[in-house]
VOVO-915175 format. One record per atom (N, C-alpha, C, CB): x, y, z. Coordinates in steps of 0.2 Angstrom, whole numbers, padded with zeros to 4 digits, always signed. Glycine has a CB too. Example, Ala and Ser with C-alpha at 12.3 -4.5 7.8 and 13.67 -1.06 7.14 Angstrom:
2
+0066-0028+0039 +0062-0022+0039 +0066-0016+0039 +0057-0022+0045 +0064-0011+0035 +0068-0005+0036 +0064+0000+0039 +0070-0003+0029 
END
This chain:
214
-0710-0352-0589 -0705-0357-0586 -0701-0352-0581 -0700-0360-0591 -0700-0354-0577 -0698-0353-0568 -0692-0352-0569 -0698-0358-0562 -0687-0347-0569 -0680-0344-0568 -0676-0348-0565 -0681-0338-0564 -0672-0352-0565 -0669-0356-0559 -0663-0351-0555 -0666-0364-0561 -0665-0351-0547 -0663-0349-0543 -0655-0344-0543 -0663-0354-0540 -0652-0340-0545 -0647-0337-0544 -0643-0336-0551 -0645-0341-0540 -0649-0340-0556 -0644-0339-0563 -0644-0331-0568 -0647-0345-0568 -0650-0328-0564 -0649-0321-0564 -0648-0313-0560 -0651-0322-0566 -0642-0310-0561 -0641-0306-0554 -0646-0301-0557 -0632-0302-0552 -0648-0298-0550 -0653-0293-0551 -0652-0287-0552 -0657-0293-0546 -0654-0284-0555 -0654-0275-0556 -0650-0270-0548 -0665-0271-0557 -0645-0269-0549 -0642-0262-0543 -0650-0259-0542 -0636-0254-0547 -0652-0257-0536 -0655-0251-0533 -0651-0245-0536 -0655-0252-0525 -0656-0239-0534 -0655-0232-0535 -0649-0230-0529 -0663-0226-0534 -0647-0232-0524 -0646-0232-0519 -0639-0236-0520 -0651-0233-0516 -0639-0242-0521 -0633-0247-0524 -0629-0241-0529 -0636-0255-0530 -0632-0239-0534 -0629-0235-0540 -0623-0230-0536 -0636-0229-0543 -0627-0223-0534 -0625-0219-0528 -0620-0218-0525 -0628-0219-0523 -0620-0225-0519 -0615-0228-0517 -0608-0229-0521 -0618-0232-0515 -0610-0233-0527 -0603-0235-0531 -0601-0228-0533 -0603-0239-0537 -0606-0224-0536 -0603-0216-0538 -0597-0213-0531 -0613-0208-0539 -0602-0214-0525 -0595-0212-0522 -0593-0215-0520 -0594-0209-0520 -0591-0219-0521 -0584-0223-0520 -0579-0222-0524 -0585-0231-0521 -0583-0221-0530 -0577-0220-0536 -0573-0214-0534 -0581-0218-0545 -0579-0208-0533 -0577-0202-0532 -0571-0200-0527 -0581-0200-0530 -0574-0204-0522 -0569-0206-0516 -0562-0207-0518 -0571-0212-0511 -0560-0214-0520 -0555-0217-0525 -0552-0212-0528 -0558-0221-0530 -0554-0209-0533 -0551-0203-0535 -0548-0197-0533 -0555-0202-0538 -0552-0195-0527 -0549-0189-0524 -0542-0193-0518 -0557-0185-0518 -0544-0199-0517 -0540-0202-0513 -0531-0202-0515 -0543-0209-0513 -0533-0202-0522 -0525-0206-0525 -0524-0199-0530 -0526-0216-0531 -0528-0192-0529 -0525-0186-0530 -0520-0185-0523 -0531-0181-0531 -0526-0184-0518 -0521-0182-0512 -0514-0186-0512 -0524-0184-0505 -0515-0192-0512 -0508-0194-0511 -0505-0192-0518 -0508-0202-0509 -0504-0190-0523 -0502-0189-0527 -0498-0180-0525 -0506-0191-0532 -0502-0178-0523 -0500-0171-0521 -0495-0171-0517 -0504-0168-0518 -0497-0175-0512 -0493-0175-0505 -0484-0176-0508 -0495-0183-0499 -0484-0180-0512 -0479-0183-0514 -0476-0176-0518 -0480-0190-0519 -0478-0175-0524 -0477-0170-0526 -0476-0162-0522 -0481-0170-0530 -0480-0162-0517 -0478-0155-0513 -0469-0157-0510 -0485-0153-0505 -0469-0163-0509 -0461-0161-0504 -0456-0155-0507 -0455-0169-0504 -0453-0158-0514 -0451-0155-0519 -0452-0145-0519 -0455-0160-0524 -0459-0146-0520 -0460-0139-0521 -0459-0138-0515 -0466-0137-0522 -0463-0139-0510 -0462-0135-0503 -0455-0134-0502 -0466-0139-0497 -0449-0137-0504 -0444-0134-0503 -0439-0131-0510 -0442-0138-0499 -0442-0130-0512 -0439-0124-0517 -0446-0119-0514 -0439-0128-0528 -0449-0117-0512 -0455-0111-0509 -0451-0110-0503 -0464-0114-0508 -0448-0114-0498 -0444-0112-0493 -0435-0111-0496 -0446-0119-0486 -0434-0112-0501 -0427-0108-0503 -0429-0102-0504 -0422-0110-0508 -0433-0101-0508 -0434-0096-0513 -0436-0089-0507 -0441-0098-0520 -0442-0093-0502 -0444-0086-0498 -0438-0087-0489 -0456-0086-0496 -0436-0092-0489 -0433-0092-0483 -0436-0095-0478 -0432-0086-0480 -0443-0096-0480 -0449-0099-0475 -0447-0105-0471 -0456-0102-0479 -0450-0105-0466 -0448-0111-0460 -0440-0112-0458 -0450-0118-0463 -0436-0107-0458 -0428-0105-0457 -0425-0109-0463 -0425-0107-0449 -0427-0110-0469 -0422-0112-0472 -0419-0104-0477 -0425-0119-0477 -0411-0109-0476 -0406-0103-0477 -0407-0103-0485 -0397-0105-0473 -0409-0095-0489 -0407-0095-0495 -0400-0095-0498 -0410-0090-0497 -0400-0097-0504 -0393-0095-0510 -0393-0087-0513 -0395-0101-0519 -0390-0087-0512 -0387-0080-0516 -0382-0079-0522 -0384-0076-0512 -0382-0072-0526 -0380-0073-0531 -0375-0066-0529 -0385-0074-0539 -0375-0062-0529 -0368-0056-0524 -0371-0055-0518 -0365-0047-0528 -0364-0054-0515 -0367-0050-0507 -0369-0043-0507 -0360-0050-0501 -0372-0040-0502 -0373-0033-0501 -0371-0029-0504 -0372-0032-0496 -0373-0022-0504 -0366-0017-0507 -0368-0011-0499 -0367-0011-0519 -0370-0015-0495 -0372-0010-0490 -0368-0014-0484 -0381-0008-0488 -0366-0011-0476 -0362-0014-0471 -0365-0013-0466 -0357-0013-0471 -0371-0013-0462 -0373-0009-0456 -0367-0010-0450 -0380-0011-0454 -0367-0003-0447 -0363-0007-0440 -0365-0009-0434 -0360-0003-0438 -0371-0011-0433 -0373-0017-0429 -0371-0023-0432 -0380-0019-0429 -0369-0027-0426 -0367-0033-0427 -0372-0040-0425 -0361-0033-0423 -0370-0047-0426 -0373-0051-0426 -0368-0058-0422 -0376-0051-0434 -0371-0059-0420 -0365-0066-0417 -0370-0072-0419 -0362-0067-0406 -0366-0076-0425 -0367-0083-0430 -0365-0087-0425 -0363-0084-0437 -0368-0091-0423 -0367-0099-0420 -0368-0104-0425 -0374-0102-0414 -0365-0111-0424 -0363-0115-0429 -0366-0123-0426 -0354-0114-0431 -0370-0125-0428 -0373-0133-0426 -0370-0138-0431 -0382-0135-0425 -0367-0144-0429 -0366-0149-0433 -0369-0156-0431 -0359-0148-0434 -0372-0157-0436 -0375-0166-0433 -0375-0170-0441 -0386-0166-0429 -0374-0177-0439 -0374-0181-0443 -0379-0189-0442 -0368-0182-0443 -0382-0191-0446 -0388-0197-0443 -0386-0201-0450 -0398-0193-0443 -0386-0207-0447 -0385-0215-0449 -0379-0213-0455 -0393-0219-0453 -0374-0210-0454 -0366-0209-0458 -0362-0211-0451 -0364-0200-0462 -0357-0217-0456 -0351-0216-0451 -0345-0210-0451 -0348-0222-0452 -0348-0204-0450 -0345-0196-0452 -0345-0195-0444 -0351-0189-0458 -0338-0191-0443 -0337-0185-0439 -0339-0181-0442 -0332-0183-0437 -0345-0178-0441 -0345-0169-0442 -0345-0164-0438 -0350-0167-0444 -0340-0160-0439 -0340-0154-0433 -0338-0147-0438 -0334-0156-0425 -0340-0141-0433 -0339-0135-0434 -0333-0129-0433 -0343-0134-0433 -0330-0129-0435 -0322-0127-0433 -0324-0119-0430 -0314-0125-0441 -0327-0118-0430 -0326-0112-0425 -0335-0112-0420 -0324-0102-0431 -0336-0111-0416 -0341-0108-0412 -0346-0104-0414 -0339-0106-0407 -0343-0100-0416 -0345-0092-0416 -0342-0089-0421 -0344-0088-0410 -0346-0084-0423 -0342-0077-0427 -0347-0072-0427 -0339-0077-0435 -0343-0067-0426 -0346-0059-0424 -0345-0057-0430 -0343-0054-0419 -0352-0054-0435 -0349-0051-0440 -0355-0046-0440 -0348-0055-0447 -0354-0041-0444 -0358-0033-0446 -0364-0036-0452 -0351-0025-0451 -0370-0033-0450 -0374-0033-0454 -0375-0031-0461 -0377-0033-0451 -0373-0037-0468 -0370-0035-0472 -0362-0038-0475 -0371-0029-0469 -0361-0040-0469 -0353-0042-0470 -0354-0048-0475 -0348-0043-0463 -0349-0052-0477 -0347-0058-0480 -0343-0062-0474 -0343-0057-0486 -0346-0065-0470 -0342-0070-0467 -0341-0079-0468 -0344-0070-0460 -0336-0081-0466 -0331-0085-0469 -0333-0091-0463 -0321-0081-0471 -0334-0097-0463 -0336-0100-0460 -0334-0109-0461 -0343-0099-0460 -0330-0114-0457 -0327-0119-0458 -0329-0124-0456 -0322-0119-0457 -0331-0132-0460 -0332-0137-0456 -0330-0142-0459 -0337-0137-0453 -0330-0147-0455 -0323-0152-0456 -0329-0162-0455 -0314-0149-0445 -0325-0163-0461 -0328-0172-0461 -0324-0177-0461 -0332-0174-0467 -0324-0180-0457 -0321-0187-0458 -0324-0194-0456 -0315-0187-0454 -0324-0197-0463 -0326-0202-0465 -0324-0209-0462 -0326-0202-0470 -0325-0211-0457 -0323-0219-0453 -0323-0224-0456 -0325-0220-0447 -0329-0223-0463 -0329-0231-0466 -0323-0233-0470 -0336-0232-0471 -0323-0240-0472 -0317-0241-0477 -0318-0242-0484 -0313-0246-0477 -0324-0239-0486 -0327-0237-0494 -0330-0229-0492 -0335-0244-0497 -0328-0226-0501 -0332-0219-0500 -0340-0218-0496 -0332-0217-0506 -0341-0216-0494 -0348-0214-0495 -0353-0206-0495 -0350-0217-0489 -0359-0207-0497 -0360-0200-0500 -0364-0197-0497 -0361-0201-0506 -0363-0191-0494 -0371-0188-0488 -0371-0182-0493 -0369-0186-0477 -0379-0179-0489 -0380-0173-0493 -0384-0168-0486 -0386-0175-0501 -0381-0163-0484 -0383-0160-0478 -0390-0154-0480 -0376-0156-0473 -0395-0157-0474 -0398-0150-0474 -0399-0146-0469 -0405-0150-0476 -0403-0139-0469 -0400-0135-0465 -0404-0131-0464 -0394-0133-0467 -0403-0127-0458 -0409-0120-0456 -0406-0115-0453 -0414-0121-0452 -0410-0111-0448 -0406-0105-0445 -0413-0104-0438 -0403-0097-0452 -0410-0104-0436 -0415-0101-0429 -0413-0094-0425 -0413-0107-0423 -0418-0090-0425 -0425-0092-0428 -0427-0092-0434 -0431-0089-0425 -0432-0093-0434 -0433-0095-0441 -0436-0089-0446 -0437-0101-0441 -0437-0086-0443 -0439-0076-0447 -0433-0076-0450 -0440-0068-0441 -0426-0076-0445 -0418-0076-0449 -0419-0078-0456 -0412-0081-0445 -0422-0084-0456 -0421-0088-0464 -0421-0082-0469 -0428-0095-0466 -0425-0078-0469 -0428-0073-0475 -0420-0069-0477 -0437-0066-0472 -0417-0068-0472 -0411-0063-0473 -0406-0068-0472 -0410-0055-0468 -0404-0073-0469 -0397-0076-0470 -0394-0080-0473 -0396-0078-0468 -0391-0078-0480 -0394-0080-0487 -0384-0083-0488 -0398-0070-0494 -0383-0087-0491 -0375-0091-0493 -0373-0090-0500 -0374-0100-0493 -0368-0088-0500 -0364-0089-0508 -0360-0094-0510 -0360-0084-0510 -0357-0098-0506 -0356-0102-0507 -0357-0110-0500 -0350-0098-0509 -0357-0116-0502 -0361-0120-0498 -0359-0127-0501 -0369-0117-0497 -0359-0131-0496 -0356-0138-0497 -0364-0142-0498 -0350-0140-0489 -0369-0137-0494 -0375-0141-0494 -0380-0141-0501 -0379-0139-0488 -0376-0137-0507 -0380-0138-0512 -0379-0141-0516 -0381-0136-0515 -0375-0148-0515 -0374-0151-0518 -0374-0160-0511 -0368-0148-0521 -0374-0167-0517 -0370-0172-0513 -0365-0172-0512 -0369-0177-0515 -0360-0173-0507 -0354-0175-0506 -0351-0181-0505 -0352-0172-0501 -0347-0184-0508 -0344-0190-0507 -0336-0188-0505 -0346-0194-0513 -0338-0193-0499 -0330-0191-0494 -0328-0201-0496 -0333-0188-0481 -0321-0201-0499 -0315-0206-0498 -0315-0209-0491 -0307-0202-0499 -0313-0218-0493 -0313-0218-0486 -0308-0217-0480 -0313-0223-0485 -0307-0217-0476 -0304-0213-0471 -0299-0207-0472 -0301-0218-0467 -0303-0203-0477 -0302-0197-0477 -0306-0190-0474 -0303-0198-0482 -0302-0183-0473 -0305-0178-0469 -0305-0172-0474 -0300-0177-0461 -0310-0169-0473 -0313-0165-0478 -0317-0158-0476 -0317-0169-0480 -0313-0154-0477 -0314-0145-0473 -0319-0141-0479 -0304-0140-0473 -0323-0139-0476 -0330-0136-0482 -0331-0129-0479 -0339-0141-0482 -0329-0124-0483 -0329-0116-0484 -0340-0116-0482 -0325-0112-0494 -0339-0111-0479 -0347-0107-0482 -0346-0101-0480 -0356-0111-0479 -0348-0096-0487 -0348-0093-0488 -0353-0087-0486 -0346-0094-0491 -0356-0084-0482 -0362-0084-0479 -0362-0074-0479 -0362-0090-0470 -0368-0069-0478 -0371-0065-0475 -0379-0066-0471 -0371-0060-0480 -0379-0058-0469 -0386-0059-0469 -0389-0051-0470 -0388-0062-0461 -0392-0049-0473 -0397-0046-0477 -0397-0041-0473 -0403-0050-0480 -0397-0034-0475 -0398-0029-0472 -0404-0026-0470 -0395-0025-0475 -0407-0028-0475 -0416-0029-0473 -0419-0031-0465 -0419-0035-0479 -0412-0038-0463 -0413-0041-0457 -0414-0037-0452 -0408-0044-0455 -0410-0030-0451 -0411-0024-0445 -0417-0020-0446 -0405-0019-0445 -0421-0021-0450 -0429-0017-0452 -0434-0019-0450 -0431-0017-0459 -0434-0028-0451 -0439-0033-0449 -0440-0032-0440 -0435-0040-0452 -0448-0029-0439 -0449-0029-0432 -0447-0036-0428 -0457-0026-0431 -0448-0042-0432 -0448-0051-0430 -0441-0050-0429 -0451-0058-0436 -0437-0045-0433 -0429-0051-0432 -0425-0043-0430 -0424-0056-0444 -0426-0037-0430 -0422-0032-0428 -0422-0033-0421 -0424-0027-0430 -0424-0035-0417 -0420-0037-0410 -0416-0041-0408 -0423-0039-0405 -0415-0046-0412 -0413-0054-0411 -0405-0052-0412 -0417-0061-0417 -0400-0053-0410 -0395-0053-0408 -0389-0059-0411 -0396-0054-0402 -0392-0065-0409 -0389-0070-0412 -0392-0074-0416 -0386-0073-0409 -0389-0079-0422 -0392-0083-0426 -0390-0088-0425 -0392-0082-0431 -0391-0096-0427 -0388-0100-0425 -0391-0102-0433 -0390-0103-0419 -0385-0106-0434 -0385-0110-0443 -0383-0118-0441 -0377-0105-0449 -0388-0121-0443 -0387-0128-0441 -0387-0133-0449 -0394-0129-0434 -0383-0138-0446 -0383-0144-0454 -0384-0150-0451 -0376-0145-0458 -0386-0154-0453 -0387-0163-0453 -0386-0164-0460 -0398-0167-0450 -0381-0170-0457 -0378-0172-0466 -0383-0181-0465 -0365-0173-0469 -0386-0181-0471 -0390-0187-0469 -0386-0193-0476 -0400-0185-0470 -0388-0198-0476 -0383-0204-0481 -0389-0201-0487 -0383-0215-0477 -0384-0200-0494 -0390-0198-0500 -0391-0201-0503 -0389-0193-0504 -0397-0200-0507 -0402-0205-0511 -0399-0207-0517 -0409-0201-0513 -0394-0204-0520 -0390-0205-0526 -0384-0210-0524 -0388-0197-0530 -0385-0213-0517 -0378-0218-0516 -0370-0217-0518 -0379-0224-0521 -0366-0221-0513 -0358-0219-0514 -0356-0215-0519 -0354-0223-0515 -0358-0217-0526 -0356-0214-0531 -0360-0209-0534 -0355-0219-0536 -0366-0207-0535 -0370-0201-0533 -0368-0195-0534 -0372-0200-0528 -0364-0191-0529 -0363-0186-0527 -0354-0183-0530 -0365-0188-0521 -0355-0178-0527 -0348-0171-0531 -0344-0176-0527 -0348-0159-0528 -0337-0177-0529 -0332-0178-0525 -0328-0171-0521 -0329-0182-0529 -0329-0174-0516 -0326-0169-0510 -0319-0170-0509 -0329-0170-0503 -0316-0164-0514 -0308-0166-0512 -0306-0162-0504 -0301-0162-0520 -0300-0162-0501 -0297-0161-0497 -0294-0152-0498 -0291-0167-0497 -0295-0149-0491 -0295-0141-0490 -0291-0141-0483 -0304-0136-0490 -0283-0138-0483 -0280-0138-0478 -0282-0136-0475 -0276-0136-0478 -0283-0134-0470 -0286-0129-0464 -0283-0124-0465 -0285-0131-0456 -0286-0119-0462 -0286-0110-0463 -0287-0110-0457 -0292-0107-0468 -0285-0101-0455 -0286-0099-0448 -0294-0097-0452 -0280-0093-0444 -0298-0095-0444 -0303-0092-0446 -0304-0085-0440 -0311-0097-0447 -0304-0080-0445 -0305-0073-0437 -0312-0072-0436 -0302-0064-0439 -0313-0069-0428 -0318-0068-0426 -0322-0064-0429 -0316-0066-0423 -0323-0061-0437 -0326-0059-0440 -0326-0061-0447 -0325-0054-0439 -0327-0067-0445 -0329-0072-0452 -0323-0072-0456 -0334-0068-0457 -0318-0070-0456 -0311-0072-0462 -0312-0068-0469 -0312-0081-0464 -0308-0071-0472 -0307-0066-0478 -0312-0068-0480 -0300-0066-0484 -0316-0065-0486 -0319-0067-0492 -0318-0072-0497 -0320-0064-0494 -0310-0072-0497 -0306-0074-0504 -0302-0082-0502 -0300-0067-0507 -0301-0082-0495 -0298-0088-0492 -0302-0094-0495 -0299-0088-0484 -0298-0098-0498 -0300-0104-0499 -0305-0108-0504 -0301-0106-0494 -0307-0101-0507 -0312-0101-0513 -0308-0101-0520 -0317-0094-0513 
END
């Protein structure tokens, strides 16, 4: 008796098989990569704190015990994206000895009428600098949450590495430029350190005290 028409599916080909194998395989490798991708951001920047790579500025735990007497003139960039924040940087410049501890100021004010909370990141041009222009103290390792129409002055405590004058890439280079973008943070208004209020301080042409306002 005669099969009727479609009531059974026929056997995959060697070739049908194959194909599904790699598809599967495909699939698989597909939704590793993307899994990676995701997972590298993370790393990739704890690999650029840790070595300085791509000019991001390291943390430090003491400064130098050495002072070269070459000098270095620090520039200061301040930007802000989709915050209702004034960000700017109170001084322009500073001339400090390589080695030194310099004292660096900048200033927020928050124009909304609820707190809100930003979290800045940051580099240094060029970017070889990143490996020696290392901070001890820094407003950008943490959230900040600025009050509403409140203004808000943030120390950073900053050197750069004596090693900096060795390096054939960075021993010519003259000046550095240290730049921030405070972007709106992922952990919302309430998220973040609260940022209390810091009078203003003079700051000297050579970075300021060490001990000012810490």
């Amino acid at each position: 008796m005669s099969s009727t028409p479609g009531s059974e599916r026929p056997e995959p080909t060697a070739q049908q098989r194959r194909n599904a194998r790699v598809a599967l395989i495909c699939g698989v490798v597909f939704a590793a990569m993307v899994g990676g991708a995701y997972a590298s951001v993370p790393l990739y920047r704890a690999f650029c704190q840790v070595t300085g790579f791509d000019g991001v500025v390291r943390k430090a735990q003491a400064a130098p015990d050495k002072v070269l007497a070459k000098t270095l003139e620090i520039r200061f960039d301040a930007n802000v994206r989709d915050l209702p924040w004034d960000f700017t940087a109170l001084q322009t410049s500073q001339t400090i000895r390589i080695g030194e501890t310099g004292l660096a100021f900048f200033r927020v004010t928050n124009h909304a009428s609820t707190p809100v909370t930003g979290h800045a990141v940051y580099n240094v041009v060029p970017e070889q600098a990143g490996a020696y222009f290392q901070k001890l103290q820094c407003f950008c390792f943490s959230d900040q949450t600025i009050g509403a129409g409140r203004t808000v002055e943030f120390p950073v405590l900053y050197f750069v590495d004596p090693k900096y004058a060795d390096d054939f890439e960075t021993r010519g280079s003259r000046q550095v430029t240290l730049s921030y973008t405070f972007y709106p943070a992922q952990g919302g208004p309430g998220g973040g350190k609260r940022a209390e209020a810091v009078p203003a301080k003079p700051v000297s042409g050579l970075g300021g005290s060490p001990h000012a306002g810490l």
